[in-house]
C-alpha positions as CSV (number, residue, x, y, z in Angstrom):
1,X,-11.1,-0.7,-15.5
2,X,-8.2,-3.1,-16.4
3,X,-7.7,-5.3,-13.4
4,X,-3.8,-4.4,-13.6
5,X,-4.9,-0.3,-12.9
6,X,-7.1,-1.7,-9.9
7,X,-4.7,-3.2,-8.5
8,X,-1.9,-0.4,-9.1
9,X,-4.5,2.5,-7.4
10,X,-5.5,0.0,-4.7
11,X,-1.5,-0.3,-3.9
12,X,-1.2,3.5,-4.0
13,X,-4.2,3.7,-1.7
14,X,-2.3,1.0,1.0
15,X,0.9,3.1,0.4
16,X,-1.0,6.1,1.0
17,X,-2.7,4.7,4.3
18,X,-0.2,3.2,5.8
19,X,2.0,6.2,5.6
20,X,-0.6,8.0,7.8
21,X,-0.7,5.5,10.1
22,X,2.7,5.1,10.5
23,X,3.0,8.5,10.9
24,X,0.2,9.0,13.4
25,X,1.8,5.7,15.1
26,X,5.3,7.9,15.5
27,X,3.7,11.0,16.8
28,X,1.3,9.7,18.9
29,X,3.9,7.3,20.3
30,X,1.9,4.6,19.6
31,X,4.4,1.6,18.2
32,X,1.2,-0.6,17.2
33,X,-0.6,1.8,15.3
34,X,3.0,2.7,13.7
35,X,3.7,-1.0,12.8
36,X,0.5,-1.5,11.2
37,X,0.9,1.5,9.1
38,X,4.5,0.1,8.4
39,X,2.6,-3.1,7.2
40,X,-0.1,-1.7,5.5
41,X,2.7,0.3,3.6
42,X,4.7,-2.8,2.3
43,X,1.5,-4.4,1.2
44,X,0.6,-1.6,-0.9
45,X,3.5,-1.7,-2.7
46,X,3.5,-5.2,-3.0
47,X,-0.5,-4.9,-5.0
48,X,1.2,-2.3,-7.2
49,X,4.1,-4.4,-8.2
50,X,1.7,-7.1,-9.4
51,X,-1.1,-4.4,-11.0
52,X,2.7,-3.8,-13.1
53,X,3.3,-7.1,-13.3
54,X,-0.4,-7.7,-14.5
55,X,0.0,-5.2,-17.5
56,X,3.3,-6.6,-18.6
57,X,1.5,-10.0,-19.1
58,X,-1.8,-8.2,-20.8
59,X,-3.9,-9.8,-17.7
């Protein structure tokens, strides 16, 4: 696997987690567990943009 694609599915992964945690976070009214999931969230998309980035440049 190309290492652009790993880092695209582990940004979707992130994405993916921190979603639930900043969902859990909300619900369970639990502002830490909600930020982190916020954070985790931003990094995620931040790994995909540079798997895209990757590809464009054939790395």
């Amino acid at each position: 696997m190309k290492s652009s694609t790993k880092d695209k599915a582990k940004g979707t992964f992130h994405e993916v987690k921190g979603k639930v945690k900043e969902v859990a976070g909300k619900l369970s009214d639990n502002p830490k567990l909600e930020a982190e999931g916020t954070g985790e969230k931003i990094a995620g998309k931040i790994q995909g943009k540079i798997g895209q980035v990757k590809k464009v440049l054939g790395k």
